[in-house]
BAMARMAR-843227 format. One record per residue: x, z, y of N, C-alpha, C, O in turn. Coordinates in steps of 0.1 Angstrom, whole numbers, plus 5000, padded with zeros to 4 digits. Example, Ala and Ser with C-alpha at 12.3 -4.5 7.8 and 13.67 -1.06 7.14 Angstrom:
<sites>
513250784943512350784955513250784967514250854967;512850714978513750714989512950795000513450805011;
</sites>
This chain:
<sites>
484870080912484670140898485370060888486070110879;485169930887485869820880487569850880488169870870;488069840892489669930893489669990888490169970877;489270120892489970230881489170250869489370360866;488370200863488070190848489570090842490170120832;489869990850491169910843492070020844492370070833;492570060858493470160855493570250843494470280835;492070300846492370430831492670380819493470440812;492270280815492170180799493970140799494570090789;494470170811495870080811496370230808496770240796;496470330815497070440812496870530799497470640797;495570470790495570530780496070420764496170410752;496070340777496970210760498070250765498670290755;499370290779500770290776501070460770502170500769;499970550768500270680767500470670751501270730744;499270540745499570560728500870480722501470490712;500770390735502370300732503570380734504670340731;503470480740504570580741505170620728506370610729;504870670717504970720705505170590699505270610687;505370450703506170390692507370340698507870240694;507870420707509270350715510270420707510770350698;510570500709511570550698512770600708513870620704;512470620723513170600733514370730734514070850734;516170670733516870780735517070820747516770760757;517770970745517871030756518670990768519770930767;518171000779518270980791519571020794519871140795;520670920796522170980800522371060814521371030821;523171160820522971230831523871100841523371040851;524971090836525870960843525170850852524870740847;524870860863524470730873524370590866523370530864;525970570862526170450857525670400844525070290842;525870540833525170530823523370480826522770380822;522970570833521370530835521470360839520970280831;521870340845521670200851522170100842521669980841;523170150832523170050822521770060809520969980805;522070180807520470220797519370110801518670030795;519470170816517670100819517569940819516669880816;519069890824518869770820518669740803517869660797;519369800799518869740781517369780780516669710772;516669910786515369870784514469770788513369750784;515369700801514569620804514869460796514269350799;515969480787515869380780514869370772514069270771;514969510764514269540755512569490753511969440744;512069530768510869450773510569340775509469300775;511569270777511369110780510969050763510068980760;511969100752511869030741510969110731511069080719;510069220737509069290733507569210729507269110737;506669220721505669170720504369240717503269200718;504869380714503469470715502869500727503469530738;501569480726500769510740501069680746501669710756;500469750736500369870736502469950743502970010752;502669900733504269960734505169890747506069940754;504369740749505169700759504369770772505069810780;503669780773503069880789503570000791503670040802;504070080779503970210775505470210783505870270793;506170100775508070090781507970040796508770080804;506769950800507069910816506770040821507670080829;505470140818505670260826507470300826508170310835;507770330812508970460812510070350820510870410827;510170260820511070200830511170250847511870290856;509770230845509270250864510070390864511070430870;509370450857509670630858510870680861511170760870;511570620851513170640851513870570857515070580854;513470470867513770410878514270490894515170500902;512370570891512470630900513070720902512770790912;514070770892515170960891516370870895517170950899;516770750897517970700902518170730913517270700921;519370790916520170800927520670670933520770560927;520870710947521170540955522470430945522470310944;523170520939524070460929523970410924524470300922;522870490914522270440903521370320910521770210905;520670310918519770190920520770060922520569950918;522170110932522470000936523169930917523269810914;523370010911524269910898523169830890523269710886;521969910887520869860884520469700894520669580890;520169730902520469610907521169450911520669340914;522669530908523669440901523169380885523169260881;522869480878522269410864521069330865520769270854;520569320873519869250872519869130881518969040879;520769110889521269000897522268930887522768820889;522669000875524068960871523068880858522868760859;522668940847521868940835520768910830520468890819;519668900845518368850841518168680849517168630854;519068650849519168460854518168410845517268470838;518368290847517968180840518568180827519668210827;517868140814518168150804519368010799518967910792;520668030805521367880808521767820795522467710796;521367880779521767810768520167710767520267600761;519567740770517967700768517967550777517667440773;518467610794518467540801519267380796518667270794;520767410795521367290789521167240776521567120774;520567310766519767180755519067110760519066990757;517667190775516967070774517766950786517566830783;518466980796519366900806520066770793520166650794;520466870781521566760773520466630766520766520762;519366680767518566600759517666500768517066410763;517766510780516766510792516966290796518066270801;516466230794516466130798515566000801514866020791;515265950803514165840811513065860798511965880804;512965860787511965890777511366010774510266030768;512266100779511966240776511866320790511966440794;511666210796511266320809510266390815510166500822;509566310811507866370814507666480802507366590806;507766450787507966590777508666700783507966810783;509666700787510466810787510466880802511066990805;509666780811509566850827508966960827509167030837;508167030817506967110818508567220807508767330812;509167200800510467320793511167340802511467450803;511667220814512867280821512167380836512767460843;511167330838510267440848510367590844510667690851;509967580829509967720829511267810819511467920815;511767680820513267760814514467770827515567810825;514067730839515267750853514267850861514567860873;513067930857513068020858513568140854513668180842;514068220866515068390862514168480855512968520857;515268480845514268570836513468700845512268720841;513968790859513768810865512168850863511468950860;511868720868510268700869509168730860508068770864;509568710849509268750841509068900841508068960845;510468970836510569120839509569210852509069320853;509769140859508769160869507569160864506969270864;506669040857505669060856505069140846503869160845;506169180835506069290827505769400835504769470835;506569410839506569610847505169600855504569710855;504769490862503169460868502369510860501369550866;502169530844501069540838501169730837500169790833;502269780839502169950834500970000846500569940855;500870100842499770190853500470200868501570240870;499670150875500470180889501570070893501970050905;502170020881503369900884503369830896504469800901;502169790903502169720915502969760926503769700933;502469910926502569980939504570050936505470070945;504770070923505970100920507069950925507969950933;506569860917507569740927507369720933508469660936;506369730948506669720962508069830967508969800974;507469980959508970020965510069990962511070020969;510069920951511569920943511969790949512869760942;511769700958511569620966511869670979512769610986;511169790985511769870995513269920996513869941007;513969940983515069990980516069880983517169880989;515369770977516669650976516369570988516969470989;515569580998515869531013516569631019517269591029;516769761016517269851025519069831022520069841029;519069801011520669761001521269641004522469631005;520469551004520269361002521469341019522369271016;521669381033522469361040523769381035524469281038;524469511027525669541022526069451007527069451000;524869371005525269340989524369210989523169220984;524769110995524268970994523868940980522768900979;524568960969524068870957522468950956521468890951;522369010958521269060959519969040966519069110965;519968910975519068800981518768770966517568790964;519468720953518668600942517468670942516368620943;517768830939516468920938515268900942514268860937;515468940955514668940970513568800967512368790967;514768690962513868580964512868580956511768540959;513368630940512268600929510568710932509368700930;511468820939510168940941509568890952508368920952;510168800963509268720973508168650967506968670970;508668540958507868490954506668520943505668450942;506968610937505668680933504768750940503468730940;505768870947504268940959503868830969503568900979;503768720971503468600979502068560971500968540977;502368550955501168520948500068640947498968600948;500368790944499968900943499168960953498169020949;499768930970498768950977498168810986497668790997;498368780981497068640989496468670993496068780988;495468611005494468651016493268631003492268691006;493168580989492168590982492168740977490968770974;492968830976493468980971492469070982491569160982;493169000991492769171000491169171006490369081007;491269291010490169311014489969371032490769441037;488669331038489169441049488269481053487269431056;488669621053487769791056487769791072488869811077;486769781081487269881094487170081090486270151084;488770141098488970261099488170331105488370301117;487070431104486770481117486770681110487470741102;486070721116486370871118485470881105485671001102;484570821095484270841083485070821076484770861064;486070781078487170701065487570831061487570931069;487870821041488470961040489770971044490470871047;490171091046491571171058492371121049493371151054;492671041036493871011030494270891036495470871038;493270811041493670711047494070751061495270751066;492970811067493470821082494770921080494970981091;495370951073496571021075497670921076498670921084;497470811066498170711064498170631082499070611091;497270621081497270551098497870651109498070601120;498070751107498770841115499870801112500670791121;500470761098501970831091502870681097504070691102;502070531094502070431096502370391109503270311110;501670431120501570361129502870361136503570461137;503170221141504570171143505070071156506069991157;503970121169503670061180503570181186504570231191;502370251185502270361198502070471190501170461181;502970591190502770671178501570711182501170691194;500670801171499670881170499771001172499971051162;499571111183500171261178499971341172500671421167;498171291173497671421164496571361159496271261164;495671411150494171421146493271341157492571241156;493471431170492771381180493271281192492671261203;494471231189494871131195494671001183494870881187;494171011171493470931161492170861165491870741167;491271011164489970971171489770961182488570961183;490270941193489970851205490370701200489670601204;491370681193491370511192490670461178490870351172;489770551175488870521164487770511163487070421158;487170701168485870691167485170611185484070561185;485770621194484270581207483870451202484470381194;482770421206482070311210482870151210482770061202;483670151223484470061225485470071219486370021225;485870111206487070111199487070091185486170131178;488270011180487969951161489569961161490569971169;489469961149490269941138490269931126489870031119;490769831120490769761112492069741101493169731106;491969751086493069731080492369601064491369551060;493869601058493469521048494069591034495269591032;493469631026493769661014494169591000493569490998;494769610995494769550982494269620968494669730966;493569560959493069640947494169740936493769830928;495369710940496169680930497169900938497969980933;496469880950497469970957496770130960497270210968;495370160953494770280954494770330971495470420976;493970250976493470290990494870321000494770411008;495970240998497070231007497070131014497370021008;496870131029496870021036497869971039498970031043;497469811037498969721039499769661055500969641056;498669621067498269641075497269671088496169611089;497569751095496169771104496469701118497669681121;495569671127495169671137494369741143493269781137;494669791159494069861163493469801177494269761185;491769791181491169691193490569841200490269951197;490569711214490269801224488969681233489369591239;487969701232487269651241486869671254486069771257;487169601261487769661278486569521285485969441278;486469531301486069431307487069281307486669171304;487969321310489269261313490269261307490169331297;491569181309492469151301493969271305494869241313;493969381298494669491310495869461308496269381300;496669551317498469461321499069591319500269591324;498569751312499169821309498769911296497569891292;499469991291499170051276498570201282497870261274;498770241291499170431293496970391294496270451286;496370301301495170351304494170301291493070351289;494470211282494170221271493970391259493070431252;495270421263495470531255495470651261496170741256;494570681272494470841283493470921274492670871266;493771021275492971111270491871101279490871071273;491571121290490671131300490271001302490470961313;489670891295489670761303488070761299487570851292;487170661306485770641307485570551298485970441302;484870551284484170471274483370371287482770391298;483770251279483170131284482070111274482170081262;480570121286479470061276479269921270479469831278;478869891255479269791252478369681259478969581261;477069681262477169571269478169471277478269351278;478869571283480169511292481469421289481869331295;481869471278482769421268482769251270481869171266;484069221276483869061271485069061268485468941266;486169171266487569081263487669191247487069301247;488269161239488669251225490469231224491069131221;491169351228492569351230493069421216492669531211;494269341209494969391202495969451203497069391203;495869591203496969691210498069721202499069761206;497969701190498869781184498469691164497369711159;499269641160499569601148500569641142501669621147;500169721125501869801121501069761108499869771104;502469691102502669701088502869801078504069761079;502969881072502569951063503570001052504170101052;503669881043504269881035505969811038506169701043;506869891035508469851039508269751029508169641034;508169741014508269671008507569511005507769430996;506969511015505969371016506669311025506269191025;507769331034508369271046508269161045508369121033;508069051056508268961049506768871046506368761051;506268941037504968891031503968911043503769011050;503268781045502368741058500968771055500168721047;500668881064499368921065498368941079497168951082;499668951088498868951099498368841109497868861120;498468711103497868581106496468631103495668641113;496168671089494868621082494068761090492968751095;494768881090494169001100493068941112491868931115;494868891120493868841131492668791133491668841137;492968651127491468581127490368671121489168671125;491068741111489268771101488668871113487468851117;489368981120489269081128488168971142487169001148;488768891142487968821155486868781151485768801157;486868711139485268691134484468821133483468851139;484968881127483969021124483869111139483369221137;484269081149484269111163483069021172482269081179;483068891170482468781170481068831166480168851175;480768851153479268841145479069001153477869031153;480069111160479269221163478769241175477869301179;479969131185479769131196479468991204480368961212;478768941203478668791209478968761217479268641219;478968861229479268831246480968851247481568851258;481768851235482968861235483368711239483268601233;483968741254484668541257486568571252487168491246;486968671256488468671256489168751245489168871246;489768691234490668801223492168761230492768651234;492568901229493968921236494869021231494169121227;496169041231496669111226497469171241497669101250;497969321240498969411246499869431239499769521231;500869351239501969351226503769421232504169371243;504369491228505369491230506269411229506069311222;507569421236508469321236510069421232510969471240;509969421220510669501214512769421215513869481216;512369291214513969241218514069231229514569111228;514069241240514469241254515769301252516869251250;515369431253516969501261517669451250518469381256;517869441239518969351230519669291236520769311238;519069191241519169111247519569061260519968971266;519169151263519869171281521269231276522269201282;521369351263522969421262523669291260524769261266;523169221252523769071246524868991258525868921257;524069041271524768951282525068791284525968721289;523468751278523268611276523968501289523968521301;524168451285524668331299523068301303522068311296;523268241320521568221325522268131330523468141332;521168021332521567931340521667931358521068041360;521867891365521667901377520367931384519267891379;520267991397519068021400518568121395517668181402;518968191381518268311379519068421384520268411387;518268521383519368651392519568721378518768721367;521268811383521568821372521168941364520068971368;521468991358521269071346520869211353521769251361;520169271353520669421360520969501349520769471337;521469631355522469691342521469751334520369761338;522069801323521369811310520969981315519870001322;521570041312521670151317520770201326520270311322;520570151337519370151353518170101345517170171345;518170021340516669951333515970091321514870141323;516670111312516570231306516270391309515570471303;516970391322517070511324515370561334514770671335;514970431339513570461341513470511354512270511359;514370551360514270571376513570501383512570531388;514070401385513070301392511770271391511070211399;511370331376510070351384509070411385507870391382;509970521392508970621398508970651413508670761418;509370501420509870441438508670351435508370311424;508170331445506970221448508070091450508070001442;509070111462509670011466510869921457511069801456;511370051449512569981439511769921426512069831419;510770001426509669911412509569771416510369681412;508469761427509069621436510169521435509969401432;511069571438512269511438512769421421513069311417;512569581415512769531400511769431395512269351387;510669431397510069361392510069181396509669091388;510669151411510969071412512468991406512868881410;513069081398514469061393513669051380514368981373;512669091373512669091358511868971350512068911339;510568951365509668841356510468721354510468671343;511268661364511768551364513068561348513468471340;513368721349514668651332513868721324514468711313;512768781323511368811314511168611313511568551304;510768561320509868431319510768351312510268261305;512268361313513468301309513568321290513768231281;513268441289514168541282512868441269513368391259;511568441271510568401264510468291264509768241255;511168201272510668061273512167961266512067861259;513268021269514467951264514968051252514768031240;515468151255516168271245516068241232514968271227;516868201225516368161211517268231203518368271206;516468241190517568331178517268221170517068121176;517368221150517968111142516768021144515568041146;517267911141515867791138515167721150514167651150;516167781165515767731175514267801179513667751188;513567921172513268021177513068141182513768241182;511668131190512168281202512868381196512668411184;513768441205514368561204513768651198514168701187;512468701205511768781202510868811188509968721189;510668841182510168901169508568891168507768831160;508468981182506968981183506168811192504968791190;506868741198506968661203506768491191506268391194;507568531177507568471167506568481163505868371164;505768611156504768651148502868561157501968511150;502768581171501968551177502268401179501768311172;502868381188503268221192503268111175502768001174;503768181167503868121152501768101148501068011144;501568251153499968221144499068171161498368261165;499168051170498367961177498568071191498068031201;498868151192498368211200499068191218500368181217;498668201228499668111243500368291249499868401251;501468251249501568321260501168321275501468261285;500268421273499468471289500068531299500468461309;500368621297500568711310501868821312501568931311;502968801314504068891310503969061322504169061334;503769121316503169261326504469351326504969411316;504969351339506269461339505569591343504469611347;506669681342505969811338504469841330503669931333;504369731321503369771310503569891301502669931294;504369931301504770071289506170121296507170081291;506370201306507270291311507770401301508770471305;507170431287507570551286509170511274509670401273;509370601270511070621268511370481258512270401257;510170501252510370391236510470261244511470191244;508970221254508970131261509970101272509769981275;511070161281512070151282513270101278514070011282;513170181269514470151260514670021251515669971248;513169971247513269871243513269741251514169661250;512469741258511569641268511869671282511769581290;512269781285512369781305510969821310510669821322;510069841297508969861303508169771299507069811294;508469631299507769531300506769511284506969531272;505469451292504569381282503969281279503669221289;503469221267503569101270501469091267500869191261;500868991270499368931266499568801262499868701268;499168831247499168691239497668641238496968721231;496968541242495868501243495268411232495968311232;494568411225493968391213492568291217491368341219;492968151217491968061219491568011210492267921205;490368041205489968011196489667871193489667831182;489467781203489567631204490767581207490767461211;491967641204493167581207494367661197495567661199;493467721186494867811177495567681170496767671172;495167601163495367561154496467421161497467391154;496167351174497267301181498267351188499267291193;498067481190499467581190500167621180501367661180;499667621176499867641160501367541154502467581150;500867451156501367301150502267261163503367241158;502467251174503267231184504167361183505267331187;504067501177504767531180505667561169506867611172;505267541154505867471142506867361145508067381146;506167231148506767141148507467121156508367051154;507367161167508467111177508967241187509667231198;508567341183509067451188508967491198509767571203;507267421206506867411220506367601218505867651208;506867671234506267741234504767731246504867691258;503767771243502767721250502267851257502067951250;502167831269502167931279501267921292501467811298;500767971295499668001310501067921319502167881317;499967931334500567851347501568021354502568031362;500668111347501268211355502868261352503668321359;502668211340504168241331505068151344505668191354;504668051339505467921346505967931359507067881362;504868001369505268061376506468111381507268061389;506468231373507868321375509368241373510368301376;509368121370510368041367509867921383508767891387;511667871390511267801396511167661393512167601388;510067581395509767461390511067351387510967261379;512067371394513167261391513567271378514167171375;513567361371514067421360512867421351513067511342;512267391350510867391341511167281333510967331321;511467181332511967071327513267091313513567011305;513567201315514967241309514167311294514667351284;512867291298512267421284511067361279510167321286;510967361263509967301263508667351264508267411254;507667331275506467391276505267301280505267191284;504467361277503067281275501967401281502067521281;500967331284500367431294498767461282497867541286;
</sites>
């Protein structure tokens, strides 16, 4: 109620600040718009009315959003080019700056080698809705930011504010269930970015039974749009495939039984938050509030895909000796194999061993796993358990993975030294069983900790 009473009070001070802008007409020209809107966005920075300056961050947003991809990209240039740091400001105080005036003037040159940027930014935050408008406008310039590097200075200043904006102090978390109103659960349909949803009633099977939760985290600032969800499955055991989690016909497990809570499926939400870390604080809170419901819970575990594999096998990585080699991309994809008892077999003894490789050496920048999803878990404490081939056969799972899936184990007496070993020294920490699939002479080559 407190929200949108602010809301409304915001939207009826920028409707009276509207009538004192004086605002001309809107050019039809791409280019023209993109130059306009930057002078209104000058106009705002050196603006001082409360009323008028909300009124202009709405009509900015607004007229933001009629830009064509053109228009956004030049806009964008203006503001990578024009809203810097204020560099006449900066070198008075640099020219003046010396052993007596250091400590005076540390607190002027902080906030004068700040981009104006930031500011601008936090102007347009106060219009009605502004929050949720700069995540997308943020959506725009990650989707741009690969073809047009100067366009990182951006990225970084908008990082660094939505870093402050959603903090684990901001959000909140709701579990989803089949009372939630349908604007959300549509969202979790529209959202979901692991195992699609089909329908209505492929929703409520992983929402409303007994043994099943889901969970998201909101922010005040975003009118009931969730930022990320997770979706749990409370099973006896730690399962090694996705298809029996998700059967239409499968048998509700009574909860007394329940000792393991599996994290099946985690999707982010917002394109524009990329980047911005929330599914650390997910996890854990999800485990506590799993914890205070279910006490006989001994094992939290995740069924995670392994979305860089076949990349990475197309990649045609060099292997060291002893492992067998690559099988073709093509055969792994195409899924034949396994629907043979015998050639499944076969493959699977060709895959755990450059699966166990692929996780344990494979590195992308920073001397970091390959893998994405492998970064996100191993990064927040968690061991690699159990690597499950033919965990997800179907096309997506294929084509990405070969099938393969991974169980990330969640020790609650050991997050925080996995945590830090695998920060600091880039240990990945892993079960005996992993270890396994690799032959012991070669164990030595990688750094692992049990």
């Amino acid at each position: 109620m407190d929200t949108a009473f602010f809301s409304d009070l915001l939207g009826s001070i920028a409707e009276r600040g509207r009538g004192l802008l004086g605002l001309k007409t809107w050019p039809s020209d791409s280019l023209q718009q993109a130059s306009s809107l930057a002078d209104l966005c000058q106009s705002l920075l050196t603006g001082k009315g409360e009323a008028s300056g909300i009124a202009l961050a709405r009509e900015i947003l607004d007229r933001y959003a009629t830009l064509d991809g053109d228009g956004r990209a030049r806009f964008f240039q203006a503001l990578a080019r024009d809203f810097g740091p204020d560099d006449a400001r900066l070198s008075a105080i640099l020219k003046n700056w010396n052993e007596s005036t250091r400590e005076a003037l540390g607190a002027d040159l902080h906030y004068a080698s700040e981009p104006r940027r930031q500011e601008l930014f936090r102007r347009l935050n106060r219009a009605p809705g502004g929050t949720q408008a700069l995540v997308a406008m943020r959506a725009d310039l990650l989707a741009m930011k690969t073809k047009h590097p100067e366009y990182k200075i951006i990225d970084r200043d908008f990082s660094h504010l939505l870093n402050s904006w959603f903090n684990r102090g901001f959000l909140v978390l709701r579990r989803i269930d089949w009372s939630t109103p349908a604007a959300i659960l549509e969202k979790v349909i529209r959202y979901e970015a692991v195992h699609e949803i089909h329908d209505w009633n492929d929703l409520r099977r992983r929402t409303d039974p007994v043994d099943r939760r889901c969970y998201a985290f909101f922010h005040p600032a975003l009118n009931d749009e969730p930022l990320i969800f997770v979706e749990v499955a409370l099973t006896a055991e730690i399962p090694n495939a996705i298809a029996p989690l998700l059967a239409e016909n499968r048998v509700q497990l009574p909860l007394e039984k329940a000792r393991t809570a599996v994290f099946y499926s985690i999707s982010n939400c917002q394109k524009g938050l990329a980047g911005i870390s929330f599914g650390n604080f997910l996890i854990k809170q999800v485990v506590e509030e799993l914890r205070r419901e279910f006490p006989k819970l001994e094992t939290f575990v995740t069924l995670s895909p392994v979305p860089g594999f076949m990349a990475w096998v197309k990649s045609k990585p060099e292997l060291p000796s002893g492992l067998p080699e690559l099988p073709d991309a093509s055969v792994l994809e195409g899924g034949g194999w396994t629907k043979d008892v015998d050639e499944s077999e076969r493959m699977a003894r060709l895959l755990e061993p450059l699966a166990a490789h692929y996780f344990l050496a494979a590195k992308a920048g920073n001397n970091r796993p390959y893998d994405p999803v492998a970064r996100f878990h191993l990064g927040n404490g968690a061991r690699l358990e159990r690597i499950n081939v033919l965990g997800d056969p179907s096309k997506k799972g294929l084509r990405e993975a070969a099938g393969l899936m991974v169980n990330y184990l969640y020790d609650l007496d050991h997050i925080e030294k996995n945590h830090e070993a695998f920060e600091n020294q880039g240990e990945v920490v892993t079960s005996s069983s992993v270890r396994k699939m690799l032959k012991s002479d070669r164990l030595s080559r990688f750094s692992l900790r049990a």
